[in-house]
C-alpha positions as CSV (number, residue, x, y, z in Angstrom):
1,X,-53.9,5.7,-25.8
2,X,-52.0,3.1,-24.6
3,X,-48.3,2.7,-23.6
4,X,-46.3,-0.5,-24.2
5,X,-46.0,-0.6,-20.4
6,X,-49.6,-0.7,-19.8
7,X,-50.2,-3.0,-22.1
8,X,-47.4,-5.4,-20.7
9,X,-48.5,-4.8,-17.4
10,X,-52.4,-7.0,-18.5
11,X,-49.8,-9.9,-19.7
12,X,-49.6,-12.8,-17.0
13,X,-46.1,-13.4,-17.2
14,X,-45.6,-9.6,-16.0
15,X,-44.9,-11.0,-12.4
16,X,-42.6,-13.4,-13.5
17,X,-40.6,-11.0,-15.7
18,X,-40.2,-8.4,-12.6
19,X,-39.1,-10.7,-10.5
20,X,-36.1,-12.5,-12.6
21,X,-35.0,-9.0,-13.3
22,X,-34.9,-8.2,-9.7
23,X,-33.2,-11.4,-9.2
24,X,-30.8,-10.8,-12.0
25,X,-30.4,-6.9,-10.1
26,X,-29.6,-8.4,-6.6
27,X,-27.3,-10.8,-7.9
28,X,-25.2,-8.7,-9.7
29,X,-25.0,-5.7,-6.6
30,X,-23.9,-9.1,-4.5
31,X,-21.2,-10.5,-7.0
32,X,-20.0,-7.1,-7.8
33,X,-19.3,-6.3,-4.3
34,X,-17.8,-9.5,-3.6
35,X,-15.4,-9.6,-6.1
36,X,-14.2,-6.2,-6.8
37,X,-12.3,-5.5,-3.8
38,X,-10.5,-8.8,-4.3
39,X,-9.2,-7.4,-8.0
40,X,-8.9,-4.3,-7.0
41,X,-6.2,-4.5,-3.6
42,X,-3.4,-5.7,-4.1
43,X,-1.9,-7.0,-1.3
44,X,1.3,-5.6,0.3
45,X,4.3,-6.2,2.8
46,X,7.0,-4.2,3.9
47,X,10.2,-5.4,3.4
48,X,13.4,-3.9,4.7
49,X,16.5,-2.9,1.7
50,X,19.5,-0.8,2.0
51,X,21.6,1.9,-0.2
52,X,24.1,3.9,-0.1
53,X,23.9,7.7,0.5
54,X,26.5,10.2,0.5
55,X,27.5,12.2,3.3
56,X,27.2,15.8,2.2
57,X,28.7,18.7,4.5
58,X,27.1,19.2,8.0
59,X,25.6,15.8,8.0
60,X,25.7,14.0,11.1
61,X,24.0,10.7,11.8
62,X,21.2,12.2,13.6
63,X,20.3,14.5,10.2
64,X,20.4,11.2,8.4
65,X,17.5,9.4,10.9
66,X,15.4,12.3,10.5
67,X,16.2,12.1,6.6
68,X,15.6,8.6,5.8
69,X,14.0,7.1,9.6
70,X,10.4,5.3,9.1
71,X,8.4,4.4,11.1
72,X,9.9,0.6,11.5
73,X,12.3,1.5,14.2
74,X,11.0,3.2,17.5
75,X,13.7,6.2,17.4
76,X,16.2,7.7,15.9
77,X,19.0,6.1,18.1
78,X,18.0,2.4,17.1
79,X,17.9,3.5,13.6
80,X,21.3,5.1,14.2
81,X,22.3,2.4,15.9
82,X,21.8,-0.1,13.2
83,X,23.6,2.7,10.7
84,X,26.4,2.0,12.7
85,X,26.4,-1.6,13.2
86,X,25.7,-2.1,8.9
87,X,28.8,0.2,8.2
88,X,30.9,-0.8,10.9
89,X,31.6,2.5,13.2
90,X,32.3,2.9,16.4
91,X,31.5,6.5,17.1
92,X,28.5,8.2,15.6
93,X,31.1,11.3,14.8
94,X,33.6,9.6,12.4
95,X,31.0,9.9,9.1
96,X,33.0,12.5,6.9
97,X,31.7,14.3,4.2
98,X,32.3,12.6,0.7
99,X,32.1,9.1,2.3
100,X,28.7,6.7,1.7
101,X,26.8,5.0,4.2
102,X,24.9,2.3,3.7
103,X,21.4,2.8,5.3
104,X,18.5,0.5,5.3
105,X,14.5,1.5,4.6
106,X,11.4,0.1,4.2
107,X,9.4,0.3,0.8
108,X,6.0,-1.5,0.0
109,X,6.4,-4.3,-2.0
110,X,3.1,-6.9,-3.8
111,X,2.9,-10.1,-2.4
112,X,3.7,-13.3,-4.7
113,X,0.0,-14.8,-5.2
């Protein structure tokens, strides 16, 4: 009994066949992995913005680095620093509860093609 294989195997063009499917096979593994990843990230950049955050009781502007601090700024103090410098203090104790405070963060944003 014969197959359909076996019998397509005794055609000539059998070696022609299996190698423009292999062809066709390694083509599309290369193009596949070539382009995929370029669909499929989408680039990103960190960009610095600010709000505004109530104090609430017991806050102090070290509770607020450790709250809302990334990884941007080296320490605590420069982040606290630049608290104070946005909202204009000149002592790290005068934040009362009930005031806001503008703070600044970093969130990921997509870059513009």
């Amino acid at each position: 009994m014969n197959t359909g294989i076996a019998v397509f195997k005794g055609c000539k063009n059998y070696k022609s066949l299996v190698t423009i499917v292999s062809i066709f096979v390694i083509m599309v593994a290369i193009l596949s992995t070539a382009v995929v990843p370029a669909f499929a990230v989408t680039p990103h950049e960190r960009v610095k913005l600010y709000k505004s955050v109530e104090i609430a009781a017991g806050d102090s502007l070290w509770s607020i680095a450790g709250d809302y601090g990334c990884p941007e700024y080296s320490d605590s103090s420069r982040f606290i620093r630049e608290v104070m410098e946005i909202n204009h203090l000149t002592d790290a104790d005068s934040i009362h509860e009930g005031a806001y405070l503008v703070i600044p963060y970093y969130a990921d944003v997509d870059k513009e093609a």
